[in-house]
Biopython code that builds the backbone (N, CA, C, O; Angstrom):
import numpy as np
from Bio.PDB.StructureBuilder import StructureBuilder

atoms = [
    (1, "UNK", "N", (21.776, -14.735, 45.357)),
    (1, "UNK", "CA", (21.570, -13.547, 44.556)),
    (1, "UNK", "C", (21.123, -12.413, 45.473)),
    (1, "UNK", "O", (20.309, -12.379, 46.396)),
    (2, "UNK", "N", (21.844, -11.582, 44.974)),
    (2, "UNK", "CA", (21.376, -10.376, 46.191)),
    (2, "UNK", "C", (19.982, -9.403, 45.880)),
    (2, "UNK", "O", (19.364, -9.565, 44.828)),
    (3, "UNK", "N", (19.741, -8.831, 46.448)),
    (3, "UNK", "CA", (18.316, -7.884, 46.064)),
    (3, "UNK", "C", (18.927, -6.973, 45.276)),
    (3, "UNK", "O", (20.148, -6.909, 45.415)),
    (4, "UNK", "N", (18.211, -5.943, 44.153)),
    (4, "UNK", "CA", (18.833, -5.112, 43.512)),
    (4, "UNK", "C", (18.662, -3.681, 44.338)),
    (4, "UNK", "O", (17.921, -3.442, 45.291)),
    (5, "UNK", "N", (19.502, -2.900, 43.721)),
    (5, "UNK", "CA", (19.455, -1.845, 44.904)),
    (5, "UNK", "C", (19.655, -0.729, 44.312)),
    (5, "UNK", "O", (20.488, -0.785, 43.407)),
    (6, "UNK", "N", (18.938, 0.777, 44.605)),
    (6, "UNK", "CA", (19.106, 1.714, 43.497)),
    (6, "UNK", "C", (20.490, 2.253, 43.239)),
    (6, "UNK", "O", (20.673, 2.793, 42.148)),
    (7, "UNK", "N", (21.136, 2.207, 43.793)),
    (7, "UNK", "CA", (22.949, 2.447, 43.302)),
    (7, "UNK", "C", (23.190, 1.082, 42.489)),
    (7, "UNK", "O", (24.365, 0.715, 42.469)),
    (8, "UNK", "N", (22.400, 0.397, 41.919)),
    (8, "UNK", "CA", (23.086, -0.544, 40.475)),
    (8, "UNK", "C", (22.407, 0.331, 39.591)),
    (8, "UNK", "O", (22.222, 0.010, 38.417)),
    (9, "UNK", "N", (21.982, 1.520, 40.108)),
    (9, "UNK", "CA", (21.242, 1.916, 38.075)),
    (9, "UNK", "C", (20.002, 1.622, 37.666)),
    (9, "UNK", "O", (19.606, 2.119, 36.611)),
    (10, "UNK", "N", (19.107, 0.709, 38.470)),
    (10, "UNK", "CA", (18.057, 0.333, 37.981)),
    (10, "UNK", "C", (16.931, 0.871, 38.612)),
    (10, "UNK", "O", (17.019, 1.252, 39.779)),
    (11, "UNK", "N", (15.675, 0.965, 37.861)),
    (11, "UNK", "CA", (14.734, 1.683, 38.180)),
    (11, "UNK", "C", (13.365, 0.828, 37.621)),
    (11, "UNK", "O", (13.500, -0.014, 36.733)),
    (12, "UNK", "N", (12.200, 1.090, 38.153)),
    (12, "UNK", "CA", (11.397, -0.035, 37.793)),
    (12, "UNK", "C", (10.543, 0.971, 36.635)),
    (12, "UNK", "O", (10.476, 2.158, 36.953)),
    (13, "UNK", "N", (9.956, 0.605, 35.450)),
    (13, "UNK", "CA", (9.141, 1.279, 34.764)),
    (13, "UNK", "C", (8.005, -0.174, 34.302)),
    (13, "UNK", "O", (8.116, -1.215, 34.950)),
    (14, "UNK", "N", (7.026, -0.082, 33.219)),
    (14, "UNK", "CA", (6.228, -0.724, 33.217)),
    (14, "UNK", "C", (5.580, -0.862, 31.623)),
    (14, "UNK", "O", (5.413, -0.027, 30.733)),
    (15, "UNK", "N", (5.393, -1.848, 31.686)),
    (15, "UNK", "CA", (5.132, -2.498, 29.823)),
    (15, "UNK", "C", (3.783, -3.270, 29.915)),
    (15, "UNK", "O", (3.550, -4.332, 30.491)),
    (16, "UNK", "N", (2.761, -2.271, 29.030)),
    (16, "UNK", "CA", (1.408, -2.620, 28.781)),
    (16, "UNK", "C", (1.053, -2.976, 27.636)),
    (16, "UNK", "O", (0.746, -2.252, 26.689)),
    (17, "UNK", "N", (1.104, -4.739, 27.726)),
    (17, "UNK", "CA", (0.421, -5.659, 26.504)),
    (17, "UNK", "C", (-0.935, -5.927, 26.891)),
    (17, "UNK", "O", (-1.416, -6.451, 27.896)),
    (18, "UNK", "N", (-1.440, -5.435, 25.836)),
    (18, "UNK", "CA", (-3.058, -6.107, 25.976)),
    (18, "UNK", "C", (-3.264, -5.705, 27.015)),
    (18, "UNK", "O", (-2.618, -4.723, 27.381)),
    (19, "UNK", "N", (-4.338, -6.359, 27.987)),
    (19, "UNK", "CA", (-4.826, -5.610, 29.255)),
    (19, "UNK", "C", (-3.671, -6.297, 30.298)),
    (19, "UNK", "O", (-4.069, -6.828, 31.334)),
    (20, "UNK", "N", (-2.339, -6.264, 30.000)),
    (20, "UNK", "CA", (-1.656, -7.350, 31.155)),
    (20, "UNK", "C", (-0.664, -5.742, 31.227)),
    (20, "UNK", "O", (-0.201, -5.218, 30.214)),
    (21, "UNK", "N", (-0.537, -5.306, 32.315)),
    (21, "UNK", "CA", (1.089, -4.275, 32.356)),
    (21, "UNK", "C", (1.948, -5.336, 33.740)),
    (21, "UNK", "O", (1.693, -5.954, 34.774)),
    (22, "UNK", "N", (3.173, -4.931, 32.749)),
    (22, "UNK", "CA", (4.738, -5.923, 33.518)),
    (22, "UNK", "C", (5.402, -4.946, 33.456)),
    (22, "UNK", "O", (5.694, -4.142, 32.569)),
    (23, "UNK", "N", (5.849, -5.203, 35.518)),
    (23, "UNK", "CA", (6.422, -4.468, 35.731)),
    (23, "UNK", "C", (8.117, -4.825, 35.414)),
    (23, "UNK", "O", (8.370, -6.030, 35.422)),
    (24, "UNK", "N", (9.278, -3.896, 35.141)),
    (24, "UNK", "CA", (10.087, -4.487, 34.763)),
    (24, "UNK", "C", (11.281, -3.471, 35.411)),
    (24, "UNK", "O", (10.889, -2.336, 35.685)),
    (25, "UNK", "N", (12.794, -3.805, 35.697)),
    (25, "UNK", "CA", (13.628, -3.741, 36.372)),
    (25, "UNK", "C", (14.326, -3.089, 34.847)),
    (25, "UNK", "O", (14.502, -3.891, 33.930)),
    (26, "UNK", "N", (14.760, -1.382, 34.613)),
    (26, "UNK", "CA", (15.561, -1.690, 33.452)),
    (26, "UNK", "C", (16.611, -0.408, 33.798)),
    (26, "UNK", "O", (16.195, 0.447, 34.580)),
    (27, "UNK", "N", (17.641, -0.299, 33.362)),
    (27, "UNK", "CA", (18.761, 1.021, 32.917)),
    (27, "UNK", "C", (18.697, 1.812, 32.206)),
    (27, "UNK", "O", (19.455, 2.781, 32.151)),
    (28, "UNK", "N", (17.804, 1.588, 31.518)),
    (28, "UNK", "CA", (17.322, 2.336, 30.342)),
    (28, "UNK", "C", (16.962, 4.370, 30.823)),
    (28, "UNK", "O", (15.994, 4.896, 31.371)),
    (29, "UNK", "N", (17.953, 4.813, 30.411)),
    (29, "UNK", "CA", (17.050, 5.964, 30.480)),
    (29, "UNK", "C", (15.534, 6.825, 29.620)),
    (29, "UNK", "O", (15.441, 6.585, 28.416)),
    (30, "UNK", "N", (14.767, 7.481, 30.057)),
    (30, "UNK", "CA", (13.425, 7.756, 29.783)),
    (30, "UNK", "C", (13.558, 7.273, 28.150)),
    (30, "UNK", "O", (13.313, 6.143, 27.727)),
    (31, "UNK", "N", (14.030, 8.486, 27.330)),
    (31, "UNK", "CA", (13.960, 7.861, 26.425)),
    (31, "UNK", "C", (14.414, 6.635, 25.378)),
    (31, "UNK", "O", (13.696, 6.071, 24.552)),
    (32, "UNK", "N", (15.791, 6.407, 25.662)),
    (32, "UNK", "CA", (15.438, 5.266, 25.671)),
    (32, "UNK", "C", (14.020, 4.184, 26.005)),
    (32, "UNK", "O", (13.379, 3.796, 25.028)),
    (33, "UNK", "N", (13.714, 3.867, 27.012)),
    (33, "UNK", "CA", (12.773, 2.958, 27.643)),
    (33, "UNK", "C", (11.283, 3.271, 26.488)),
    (33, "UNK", "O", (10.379, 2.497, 26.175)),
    (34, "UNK", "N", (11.513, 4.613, 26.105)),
    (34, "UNK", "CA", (10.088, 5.617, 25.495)),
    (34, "UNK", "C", (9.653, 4.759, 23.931)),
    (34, "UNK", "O", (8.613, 4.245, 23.521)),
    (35, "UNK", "N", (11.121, 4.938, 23.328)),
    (35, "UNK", "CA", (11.736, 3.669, 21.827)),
    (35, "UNK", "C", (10.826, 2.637, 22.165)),
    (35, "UNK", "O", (9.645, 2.457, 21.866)),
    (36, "UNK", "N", (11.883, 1.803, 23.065)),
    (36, "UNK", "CA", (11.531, 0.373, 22.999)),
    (36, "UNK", "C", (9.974, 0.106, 23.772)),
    (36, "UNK", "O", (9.431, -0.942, 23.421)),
    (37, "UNK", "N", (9.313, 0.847, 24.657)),
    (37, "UNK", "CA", (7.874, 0.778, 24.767)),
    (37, "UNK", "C", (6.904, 0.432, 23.701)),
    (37, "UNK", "O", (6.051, -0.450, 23.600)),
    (38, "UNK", "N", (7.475, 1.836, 22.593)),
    (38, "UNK", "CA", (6.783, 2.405, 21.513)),
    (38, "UNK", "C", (6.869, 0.925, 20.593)),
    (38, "UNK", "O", (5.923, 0.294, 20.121)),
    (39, "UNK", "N", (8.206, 0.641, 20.523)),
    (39, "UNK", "CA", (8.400, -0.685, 18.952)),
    (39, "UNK", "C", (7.775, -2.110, 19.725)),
    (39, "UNK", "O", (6.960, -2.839, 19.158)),
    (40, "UNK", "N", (8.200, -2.321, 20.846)),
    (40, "UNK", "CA", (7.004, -3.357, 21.263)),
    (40, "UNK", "C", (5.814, -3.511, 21.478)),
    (40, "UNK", "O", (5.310, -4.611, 21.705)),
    (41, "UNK", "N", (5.160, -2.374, 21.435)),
    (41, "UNK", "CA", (3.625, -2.536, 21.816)),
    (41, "UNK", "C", (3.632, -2.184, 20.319)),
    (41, "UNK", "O", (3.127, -3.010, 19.559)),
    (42, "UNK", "N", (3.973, -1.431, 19.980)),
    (42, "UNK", "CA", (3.515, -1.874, 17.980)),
    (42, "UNK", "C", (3.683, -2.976, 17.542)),
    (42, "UNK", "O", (2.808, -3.354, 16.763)),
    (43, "UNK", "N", (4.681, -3.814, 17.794)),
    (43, "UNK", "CA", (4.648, -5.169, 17.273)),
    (43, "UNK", "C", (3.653, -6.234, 17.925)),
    (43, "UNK", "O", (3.341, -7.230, 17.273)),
    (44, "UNK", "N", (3.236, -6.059, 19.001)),
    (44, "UNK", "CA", (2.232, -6.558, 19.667)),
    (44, "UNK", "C", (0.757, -6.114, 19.554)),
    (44, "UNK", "O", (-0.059, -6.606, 20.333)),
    (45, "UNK", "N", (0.395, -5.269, 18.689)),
    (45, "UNK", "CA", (-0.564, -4.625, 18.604)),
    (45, "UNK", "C", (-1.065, -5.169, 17.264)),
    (45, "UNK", "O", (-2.256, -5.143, 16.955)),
    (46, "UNK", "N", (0.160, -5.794, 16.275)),
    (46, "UNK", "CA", (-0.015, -6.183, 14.763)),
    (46, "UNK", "C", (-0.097, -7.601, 14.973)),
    (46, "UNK", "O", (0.046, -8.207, 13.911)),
    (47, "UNK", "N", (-0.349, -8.642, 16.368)),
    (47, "UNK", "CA", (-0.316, -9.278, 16.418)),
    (47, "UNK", "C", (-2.110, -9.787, 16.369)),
    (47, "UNK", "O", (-2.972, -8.994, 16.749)),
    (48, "UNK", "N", (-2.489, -11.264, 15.825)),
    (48, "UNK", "CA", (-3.901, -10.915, 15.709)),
    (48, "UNK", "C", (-4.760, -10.970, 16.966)),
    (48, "UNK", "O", (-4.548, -11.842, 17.809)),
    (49, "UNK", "N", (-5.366, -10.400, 17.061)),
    (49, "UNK", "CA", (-6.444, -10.063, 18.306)),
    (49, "UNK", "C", (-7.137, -11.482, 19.005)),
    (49, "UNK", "O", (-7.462, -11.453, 20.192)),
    (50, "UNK", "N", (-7.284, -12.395, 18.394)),
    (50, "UNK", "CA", (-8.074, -13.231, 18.473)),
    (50, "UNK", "C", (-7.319, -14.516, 18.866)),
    (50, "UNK", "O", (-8.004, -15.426, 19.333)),
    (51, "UNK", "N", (-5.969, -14.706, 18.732)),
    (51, "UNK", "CA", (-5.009, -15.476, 19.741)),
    (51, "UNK", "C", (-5.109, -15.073, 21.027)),
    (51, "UNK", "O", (-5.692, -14.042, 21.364)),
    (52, "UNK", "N", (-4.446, -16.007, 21.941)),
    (52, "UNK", "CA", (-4.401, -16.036, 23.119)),
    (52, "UNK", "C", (-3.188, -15.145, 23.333)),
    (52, "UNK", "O", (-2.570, -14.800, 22.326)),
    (53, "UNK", "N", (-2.799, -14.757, 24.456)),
    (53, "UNK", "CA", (-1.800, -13.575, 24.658)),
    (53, "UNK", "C", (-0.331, -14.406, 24.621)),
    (53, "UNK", "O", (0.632, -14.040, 23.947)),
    (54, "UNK", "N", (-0.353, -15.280, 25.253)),
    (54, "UNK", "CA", (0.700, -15.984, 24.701)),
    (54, "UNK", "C", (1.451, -16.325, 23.840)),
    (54, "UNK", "O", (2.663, -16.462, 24.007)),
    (55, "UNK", "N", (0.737, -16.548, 22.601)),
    (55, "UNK", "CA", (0.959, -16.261, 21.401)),
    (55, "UNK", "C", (1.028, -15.426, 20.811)),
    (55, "UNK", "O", (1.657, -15.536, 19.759)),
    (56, "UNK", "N", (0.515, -14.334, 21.109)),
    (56, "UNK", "CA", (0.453, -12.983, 20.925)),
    (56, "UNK", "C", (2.052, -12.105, 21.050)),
    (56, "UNK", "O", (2.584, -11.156, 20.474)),
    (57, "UNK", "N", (2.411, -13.084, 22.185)),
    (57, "UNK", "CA", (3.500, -12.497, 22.295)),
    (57, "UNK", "C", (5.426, -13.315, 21.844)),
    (57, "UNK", "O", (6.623, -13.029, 21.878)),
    (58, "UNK", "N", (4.506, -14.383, 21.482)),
    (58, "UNK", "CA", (5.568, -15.233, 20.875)),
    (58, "UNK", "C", (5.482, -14.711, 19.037)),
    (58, "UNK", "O", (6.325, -15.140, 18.249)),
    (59, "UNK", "N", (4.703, -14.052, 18.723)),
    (59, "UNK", "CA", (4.675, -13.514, 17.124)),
    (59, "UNK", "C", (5.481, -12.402, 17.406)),
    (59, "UNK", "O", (6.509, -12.130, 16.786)),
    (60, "UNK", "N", (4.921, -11.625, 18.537)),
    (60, "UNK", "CA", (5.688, -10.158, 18.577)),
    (60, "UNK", "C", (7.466, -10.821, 18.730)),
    (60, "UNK", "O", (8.297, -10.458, 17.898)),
    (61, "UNK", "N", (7.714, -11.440, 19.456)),
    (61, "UNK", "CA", (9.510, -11.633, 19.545)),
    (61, "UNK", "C", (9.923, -11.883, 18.160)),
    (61, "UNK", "O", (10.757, -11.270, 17.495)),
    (62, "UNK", "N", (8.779, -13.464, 17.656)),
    (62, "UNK", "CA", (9.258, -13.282, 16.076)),
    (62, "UNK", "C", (9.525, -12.615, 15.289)),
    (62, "UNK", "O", (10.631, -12.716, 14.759)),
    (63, "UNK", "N", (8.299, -11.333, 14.759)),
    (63, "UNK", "CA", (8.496, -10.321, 14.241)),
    (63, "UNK", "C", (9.079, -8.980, 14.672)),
    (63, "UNK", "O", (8.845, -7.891, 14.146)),
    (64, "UNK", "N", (10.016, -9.272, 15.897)),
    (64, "UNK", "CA", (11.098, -8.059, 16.095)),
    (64, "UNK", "C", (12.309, -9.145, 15.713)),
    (64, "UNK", "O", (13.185, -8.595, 15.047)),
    (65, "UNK", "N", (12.550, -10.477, 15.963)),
    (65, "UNK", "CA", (13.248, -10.779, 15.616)),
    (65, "UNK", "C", (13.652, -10.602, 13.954)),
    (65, "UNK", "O", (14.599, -10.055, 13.389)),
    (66, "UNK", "N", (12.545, -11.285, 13.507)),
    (66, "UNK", "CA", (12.880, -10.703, 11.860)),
    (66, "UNK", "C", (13.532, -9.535, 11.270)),
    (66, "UNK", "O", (14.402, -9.504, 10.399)),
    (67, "UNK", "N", (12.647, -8.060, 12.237)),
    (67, "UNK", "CA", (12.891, -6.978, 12.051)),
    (67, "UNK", "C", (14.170, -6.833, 11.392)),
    (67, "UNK", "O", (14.626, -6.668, 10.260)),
    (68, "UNK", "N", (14.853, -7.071, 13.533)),
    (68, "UNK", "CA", (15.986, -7.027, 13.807)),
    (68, "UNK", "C", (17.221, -7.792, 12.709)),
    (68, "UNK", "O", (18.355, -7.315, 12.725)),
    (69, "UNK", "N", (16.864, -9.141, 11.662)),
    (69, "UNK", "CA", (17.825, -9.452, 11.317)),
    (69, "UNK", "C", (17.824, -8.959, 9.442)),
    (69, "UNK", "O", (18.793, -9.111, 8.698)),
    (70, "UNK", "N", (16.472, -8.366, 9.037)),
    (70, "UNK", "CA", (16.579, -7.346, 8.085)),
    (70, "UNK", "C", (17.315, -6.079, 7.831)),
    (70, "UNK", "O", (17.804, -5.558, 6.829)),
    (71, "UNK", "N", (17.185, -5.636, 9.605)),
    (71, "UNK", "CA", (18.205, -4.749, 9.261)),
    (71, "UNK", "C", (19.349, -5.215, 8.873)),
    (71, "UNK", "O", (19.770, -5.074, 7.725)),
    (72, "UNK", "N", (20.164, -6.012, 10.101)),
    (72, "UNK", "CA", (21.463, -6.460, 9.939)),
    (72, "UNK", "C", (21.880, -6.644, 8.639)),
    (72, "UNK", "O", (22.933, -6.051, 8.407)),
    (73, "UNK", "N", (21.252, -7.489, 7.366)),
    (73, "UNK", "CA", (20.983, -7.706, 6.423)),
    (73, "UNK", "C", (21.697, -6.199, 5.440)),
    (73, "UNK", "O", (22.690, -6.040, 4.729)),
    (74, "UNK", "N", (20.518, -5.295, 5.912)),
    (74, "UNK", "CA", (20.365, -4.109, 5.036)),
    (74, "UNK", "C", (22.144, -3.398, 5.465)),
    (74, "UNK", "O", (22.966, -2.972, 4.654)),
    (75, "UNK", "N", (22.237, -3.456, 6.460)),
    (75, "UNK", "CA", (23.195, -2.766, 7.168)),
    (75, "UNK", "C", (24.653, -3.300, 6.765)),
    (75, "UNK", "O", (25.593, -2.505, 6.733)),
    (76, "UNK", "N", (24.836, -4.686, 6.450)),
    (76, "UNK", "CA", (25.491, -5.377, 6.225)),
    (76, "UNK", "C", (25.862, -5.043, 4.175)),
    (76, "UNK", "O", (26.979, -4.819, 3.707)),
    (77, "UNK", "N", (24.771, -5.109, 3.513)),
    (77, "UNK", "CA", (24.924, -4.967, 2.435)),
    (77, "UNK", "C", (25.208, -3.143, 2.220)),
    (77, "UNK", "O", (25.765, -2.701, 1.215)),
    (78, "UNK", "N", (24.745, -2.323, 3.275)),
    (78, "UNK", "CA", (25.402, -1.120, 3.408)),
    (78, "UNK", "C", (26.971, -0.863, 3.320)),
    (78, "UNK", "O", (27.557, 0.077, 2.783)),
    (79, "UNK", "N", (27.496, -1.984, 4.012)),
    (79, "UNK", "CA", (28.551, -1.307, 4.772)),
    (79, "UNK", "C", (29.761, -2.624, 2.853)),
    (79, "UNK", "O", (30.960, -2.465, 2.620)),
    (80, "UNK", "N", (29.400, -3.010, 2.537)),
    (80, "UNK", "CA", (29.987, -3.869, 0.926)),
    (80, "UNK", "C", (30.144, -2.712, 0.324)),
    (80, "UNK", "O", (31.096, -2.218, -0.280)),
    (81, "UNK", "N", (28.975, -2.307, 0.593)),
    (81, "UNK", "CA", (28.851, -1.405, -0.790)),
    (81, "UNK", "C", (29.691, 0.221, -1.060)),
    (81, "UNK", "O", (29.913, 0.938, -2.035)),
    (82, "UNK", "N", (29.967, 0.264, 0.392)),
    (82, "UNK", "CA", (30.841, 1.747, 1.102)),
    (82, "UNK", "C", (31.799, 1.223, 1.378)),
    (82, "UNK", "O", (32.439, 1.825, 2.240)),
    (83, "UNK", "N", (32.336, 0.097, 0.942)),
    (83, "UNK", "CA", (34.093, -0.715, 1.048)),
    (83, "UNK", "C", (34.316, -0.450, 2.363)),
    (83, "UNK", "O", (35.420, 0.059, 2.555)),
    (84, "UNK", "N", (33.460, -0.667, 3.621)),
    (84, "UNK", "CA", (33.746, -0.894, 5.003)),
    (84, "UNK", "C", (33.812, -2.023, 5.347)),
    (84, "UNK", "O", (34.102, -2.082, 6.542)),
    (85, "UNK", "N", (33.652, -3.243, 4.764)),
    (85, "UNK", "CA", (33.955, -4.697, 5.099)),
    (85, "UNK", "C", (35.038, -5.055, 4.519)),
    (85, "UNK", "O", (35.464, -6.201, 4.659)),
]
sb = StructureBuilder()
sb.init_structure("model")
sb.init_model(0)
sb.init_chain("A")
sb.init_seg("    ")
for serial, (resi, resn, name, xyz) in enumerate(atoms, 1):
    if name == "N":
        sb.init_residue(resn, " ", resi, " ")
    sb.init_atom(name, np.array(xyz, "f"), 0.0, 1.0, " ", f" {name:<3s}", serial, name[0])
structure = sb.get_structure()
C-alpha cells in the first residue's frame, strides 16, 4: 500500500468525541466535512454520559444508522406516492 499523497485529494481534518479528537484522512470539502462533524458529534453527544466511550460510540453508529434507514423509508414512501417508482 502506498503512502497517501496530497495529489489523491486528501487532506487531514479532525473529529472530537468526548475528550478523544481523531485525526482523519478525508475528501470532503470544508463544508461538507462541517455537516458530518456537526451530525456526529450530535449523535454522540445523545449518547449517555456514563458509558464507556466505546459504547458511546457503538450507540452513535446505531442511531445514525437508524437515522439513516428512516429516511430511506420516508424517501422511499415519497417517491410511491409521486408515481416515481
Amino acid at each position: 500500500m502506498r503512502p497517501l499523497a496530497e495529489e489523491d485529494g486528501l487532506r487531514t481534518v479532525t473529529l472530537r468525541l468526548g475528550e478523544v479528537t481523531y485525526p482523519l484522512r478525508t475528501r470532503l470539502d470544508d463544508k461538507a466535512w462541517d455537516r458530518v462533524r456537526t451530525l456526529v458529534g450530535a449523535a454522540f453527544d445523545e449518547a449517555p454520559r456514563h458509558l464507556p466511550r466505546e459504547q458511546r460510540l457503538v450507540l452513535t453508529c446505531l442511531q445514525m444508522a437508524l437515522s439513516l434507514d428512516r429516511i430511506g423509508e420516508r424517501l422511499e414512501a415519497f417517491a410511491r406516492e409521486e408515481n416515481l417508482l
